[in-house]
N, C-alpha and C positions, 0 to 999 in steps of 0.2 A: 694681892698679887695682880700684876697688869692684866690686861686681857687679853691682849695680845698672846702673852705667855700660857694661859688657858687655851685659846686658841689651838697653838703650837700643839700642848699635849692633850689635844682633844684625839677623839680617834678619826678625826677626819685630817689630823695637822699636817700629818706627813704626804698625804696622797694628794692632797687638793695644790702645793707645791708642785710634786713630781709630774702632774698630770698637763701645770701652768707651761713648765722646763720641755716636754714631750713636745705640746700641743704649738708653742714656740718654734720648737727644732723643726718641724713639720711643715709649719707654712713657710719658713724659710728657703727647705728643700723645695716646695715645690714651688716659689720663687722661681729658683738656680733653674729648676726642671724648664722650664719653658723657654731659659734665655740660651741663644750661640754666642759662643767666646766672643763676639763683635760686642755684643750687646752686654755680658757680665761684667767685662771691666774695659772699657774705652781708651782710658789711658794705658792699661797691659797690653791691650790690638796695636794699638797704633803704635809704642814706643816700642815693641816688638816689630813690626811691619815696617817701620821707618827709619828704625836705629841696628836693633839688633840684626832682622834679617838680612841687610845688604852687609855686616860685617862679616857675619858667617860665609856667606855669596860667597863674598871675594875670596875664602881660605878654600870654600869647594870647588871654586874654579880650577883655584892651582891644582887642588890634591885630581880631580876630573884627570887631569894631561897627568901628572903623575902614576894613577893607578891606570892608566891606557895605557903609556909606555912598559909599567911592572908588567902587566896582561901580555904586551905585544913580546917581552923578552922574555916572559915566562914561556910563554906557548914554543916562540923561536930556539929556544933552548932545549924542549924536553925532543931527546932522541928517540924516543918512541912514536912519535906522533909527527907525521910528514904537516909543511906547512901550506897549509892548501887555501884555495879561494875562499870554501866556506870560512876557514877561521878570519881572514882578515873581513868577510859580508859580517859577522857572528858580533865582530869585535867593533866595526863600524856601525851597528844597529845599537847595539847597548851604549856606544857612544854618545849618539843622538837622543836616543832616549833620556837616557840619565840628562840630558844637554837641555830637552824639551821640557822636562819633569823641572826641575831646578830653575825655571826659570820662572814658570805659569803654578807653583806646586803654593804658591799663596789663595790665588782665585782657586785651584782644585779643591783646595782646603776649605775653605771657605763657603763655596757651594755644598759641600758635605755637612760642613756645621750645621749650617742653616736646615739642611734635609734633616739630621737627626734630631735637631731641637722641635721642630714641627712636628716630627713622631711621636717624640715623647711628651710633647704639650697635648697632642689628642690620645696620648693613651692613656694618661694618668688622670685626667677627668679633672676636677674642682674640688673632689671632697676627698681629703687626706685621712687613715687609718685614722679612727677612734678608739682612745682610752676612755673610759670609767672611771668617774670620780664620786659616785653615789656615798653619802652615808654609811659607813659601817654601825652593825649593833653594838650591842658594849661589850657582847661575846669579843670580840676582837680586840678590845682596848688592853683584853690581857697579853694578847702576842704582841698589842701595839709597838713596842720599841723596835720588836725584832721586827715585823713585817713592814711598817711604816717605812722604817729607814733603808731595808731593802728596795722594796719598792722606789722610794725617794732615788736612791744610787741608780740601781736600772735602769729610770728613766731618764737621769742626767748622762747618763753613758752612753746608751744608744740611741736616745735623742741626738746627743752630739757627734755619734758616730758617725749616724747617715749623714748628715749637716757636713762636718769635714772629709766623708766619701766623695761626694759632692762637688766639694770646695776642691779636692786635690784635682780631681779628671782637671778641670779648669788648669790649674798650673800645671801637670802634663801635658795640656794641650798647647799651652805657649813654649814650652821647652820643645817640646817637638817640633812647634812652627820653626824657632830657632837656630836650631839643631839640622835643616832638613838638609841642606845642601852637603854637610860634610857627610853624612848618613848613603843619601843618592850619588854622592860623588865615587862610591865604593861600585860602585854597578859598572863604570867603564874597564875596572881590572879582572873581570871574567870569573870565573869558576872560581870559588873561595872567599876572593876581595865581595862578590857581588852578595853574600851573607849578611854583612851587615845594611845593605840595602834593604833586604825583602824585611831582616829585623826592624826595623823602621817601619817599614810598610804595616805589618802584623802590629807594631807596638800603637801606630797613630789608626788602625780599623778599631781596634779593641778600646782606646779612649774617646775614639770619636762616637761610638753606637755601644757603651754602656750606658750612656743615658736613657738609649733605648730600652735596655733590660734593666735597669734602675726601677723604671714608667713599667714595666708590664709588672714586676711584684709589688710595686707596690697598689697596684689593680688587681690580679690577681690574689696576692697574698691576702690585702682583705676580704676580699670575698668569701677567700678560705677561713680567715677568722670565723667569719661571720654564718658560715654555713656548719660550724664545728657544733653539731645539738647536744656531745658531752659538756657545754661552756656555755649552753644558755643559762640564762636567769633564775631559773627553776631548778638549776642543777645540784645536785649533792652538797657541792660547797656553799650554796645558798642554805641549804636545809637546815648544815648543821651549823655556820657562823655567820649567815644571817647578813647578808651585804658582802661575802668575801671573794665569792663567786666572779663579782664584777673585778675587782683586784687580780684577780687569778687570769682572767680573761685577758686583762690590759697587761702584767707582766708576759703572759708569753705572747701577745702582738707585739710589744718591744722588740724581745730577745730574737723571734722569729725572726722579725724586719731587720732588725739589725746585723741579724747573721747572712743571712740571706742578701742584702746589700752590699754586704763586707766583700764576698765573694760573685760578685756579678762579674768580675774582670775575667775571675778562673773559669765563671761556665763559657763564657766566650769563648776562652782562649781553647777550652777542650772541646766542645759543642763547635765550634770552625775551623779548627786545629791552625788558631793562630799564635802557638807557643813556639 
């Protein structure tokens, strides 16, 4: 028989794999973690910045006059409501606004990238969550198939999880740079139209400073692993199978991280009531 294949169904086959796939995902992430959309993909910045946003511009400009005028015949119309100085001061401020924002809202953008990627490059530190790939006894070699290959899947899943959590904010963040001007351009038609601006607003805080709270669990989180004294070395699951203890540890650092990353966007969005 090869060795290789010995190897394989040794009782280390499956974990020393899973741990490779993890420990990969991981430096990857924190890669991503440190770069601003400028820096992640260069040719996404710029072909966005030079191509797409001035096509978008030009459809926000129009829709701008368009949802001003909706605004100014909306307001002129409703009989209930005399039309007064304020409204047309109210209606001429969100004009400009939306006018000023739309125009400078790449360099705003941009400035903010850069702030949150520097957050979460010093909050996430150099050393990424540690799995456990230690030797198992041969106690284990009898659940080997079942536990190996769990193990093995978990770590290819949420490995890859956080790694395309990651990767998506990044393509959120160029849809939104794209996107901004018809988004902002809703702000000139007043009460109702100006919804889908603040949505915009809320959707590009939330992709912009997740990375932030990406960067504090997975600082925090470990720590929590690591402070966990039912999941030391010595623990129970050590006693009775002898090396499982450390498996047992690194599955639920996985599943944790992974869970817990999954939903960074929801604690945002409730934790600043940016929903």
């Amino acid at each position: 028989m090869p060795s290789w294949v010995q190897d394989f169904f040794s009782p280390n086959g499956f974990f020393s794999p899973g741990s490779v796939i993890w420990n990969a995902c991981m430096r990857a992430t924190y890669a991503m973690l440190g770069k601003s959309p400028q820096d992640f993909s260069s040719s996404a910045w710029s072909d966005t910045v030079a191509n797409l946003y001035p096509w978008f511009i030009s459809i926000g400009i129009v829709l701008l006059n368009l949802f001003c005028l909706t605004g100014f015949i909306r307001q002129a119309s409703n009989l209930r409501e005399n039309v007064t100085t304020e409204m047309w001061v109210e209606l001429f401020i969100k004009v400009s606004i939306a006018n000023t924002v739309m125009v400078n809202v790449i360099s705003l953008m941009s400035d903010m990238f850069s702030a949150a990627s520097q957050a979460s490059s010093y909050i996430v530190g150099n050393q990424p969550p540690q799995i456990f790939s230690n030797d198992v006894s041969l106690t284990v070699l009898i659940l080997h198939l079942v536990i190996g290959i769990v193990y093995f899947i978990a770590a290819s899943i949420c490995g890859f999880m956080i790694m395309l959590e990651v990767f998506a904010r990044f393509m959120q963040i160029y849809l939104l740079m794209a996107t901004a001007p018809i988004a902002l351009s809703t702000w000139a038609g007043g009460r109702g139209f100006e919804d889908t601006a603040y949505a915009w607003i809320k959707s590009f805080l939330t992709n912009t400073f997740q990375i932030v709270v990406i960067a504090l669990i997975l600082r925090i989180g470990g720590k929590m692993i690591e402070g966990f004294t039912f999941m030391d070395n010595a623990s129970l699951f050590d006693a009775i199978f002898g090396g499982a203890g450390d498996v047992f540890k690194s599955f639920v650092t996985m599943c944790f991280m992974a869970t817990a990353i999954k939903g960074s966007d929801g604690f945002l969005k409730r934790a600043f009531n940016l929903r």
